[in-house]
N, C-alpha and C positions, 0 to 999 in steps of 0.2 A: 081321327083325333090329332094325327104326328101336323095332317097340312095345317091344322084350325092352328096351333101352336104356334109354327113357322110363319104364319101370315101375320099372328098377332107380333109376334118381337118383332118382325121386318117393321109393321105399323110402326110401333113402339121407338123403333130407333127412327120414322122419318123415312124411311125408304122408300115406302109407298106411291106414295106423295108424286113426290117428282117423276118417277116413274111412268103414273099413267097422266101425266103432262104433258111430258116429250112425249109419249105413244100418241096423244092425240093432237098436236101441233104436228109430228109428222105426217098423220094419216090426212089432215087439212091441206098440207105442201106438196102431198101428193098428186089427192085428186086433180088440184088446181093447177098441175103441170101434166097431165096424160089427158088420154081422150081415152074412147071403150073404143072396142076394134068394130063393133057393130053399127056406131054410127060413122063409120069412113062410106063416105058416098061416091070419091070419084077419084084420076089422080090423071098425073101429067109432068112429061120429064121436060123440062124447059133445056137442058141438055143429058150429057151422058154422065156426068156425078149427080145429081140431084132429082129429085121427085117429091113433086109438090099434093099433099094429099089434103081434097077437103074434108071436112069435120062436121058434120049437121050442116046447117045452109051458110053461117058467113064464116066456120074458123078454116082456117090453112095451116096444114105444118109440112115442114120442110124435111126431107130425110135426105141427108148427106150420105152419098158413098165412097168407101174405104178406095174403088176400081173403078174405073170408068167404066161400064158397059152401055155399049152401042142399041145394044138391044132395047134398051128401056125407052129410046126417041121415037121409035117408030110406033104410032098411035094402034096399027094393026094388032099389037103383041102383046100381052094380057100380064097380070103380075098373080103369082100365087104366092099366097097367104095363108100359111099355118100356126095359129095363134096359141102358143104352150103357155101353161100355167096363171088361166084367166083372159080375163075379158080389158083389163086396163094395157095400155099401153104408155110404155111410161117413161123408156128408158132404149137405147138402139139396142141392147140385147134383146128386148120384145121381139123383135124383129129380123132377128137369127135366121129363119127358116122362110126367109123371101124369098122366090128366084121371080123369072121373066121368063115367055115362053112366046114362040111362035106358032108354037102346034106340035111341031119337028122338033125344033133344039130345046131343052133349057138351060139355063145358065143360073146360079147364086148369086144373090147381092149382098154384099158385106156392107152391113150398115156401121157409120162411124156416128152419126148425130144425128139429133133428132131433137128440133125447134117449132115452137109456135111462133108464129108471125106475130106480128101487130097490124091492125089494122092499117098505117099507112102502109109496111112491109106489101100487103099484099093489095093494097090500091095502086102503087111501083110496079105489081108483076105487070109485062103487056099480056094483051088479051087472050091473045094468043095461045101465050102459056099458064092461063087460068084452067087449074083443075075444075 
C-alpha cells in the first residue's frame, strides 16, 4: 500500500512525467552509439595506438589506446575479450579487460576512446588496414 501512495503523490506533483522521458531518450542515445560485443567480426591495428574493429558487415569503430603496444600490429597475435556486465559495448570502460597475446606473452590494453566511423571515415582507411 506505502509504494501505491508514493507513486501517486510523485504522479501528482509531475514527477513522473519527465522522468520516464529522460529514461527513454537515454536508452535511444544509447543504443545508437555502442554496438553488442557479439556482433564484432574482425579487427586490425593500422598501428600500435589504434584498432580498427568491424561491426556486422559495413560498421567500423575505432578503439583508441591509452599505450602504444607493439603487440597489437602483428596480425599473428590474437586480442582477448572479456565482456563484464552485458552484451552492449558502449563506452572504453566496456573494454577494460582486453589484452593481446602471442601465445607466450600477454599484455593489457588500456582503452582511452571508442568511436564509430562514418562511412567516408572508413572508405579513407587503406586497404590494408581494413578490418
Amino acid at each position: 500500500m506505502k509504494a501505491h501512495t508514493i507513486l501517486a503523490a510523485v504522479a501528482a506533483l509531475g514527477l513522473a512525467v519527465p522522468a520516464v522521458a529522460a529514461t527513454s531518450d537515454r536508452s535511444t542515445d544509447t543504443t545508437k552509439n555502442c554496438f553488442r560485443a557479439h556482433d564484432w567480426q574482425d579487427w586490425k591495428a593500422p598501428n600500435d595506438k589504434t584498432i580498427l574493429v568491424r561491426v556486422n558487415q559495413h560498421d567500423v569503430w575505432r578503439i583508441g589506446l591509452a599505450g602504444g603496444e607493439r603487440m597489437i600490429t602483428d596480425d599473428t597475435n590474437h586480442l582477448i575479450t572479456n565482456f563484464h556486465g552485458g552484451d552492449w559495448i558502449c563506452h572504453p570502460i566496456d573494454l577494460s579487460n582486453m589484452k593481446v597475446s602471442d601465445g607466450r606473452v600477454t599484455q593489457p590494453l588500456f582503452v582511452n576512446s571508442l568511436t564509430k566511423l562514418t562511412p567516408e571515415q572508413v572508405a579513407a582507411i587503406p586497404q590494408k588496414d581494413r578490418p
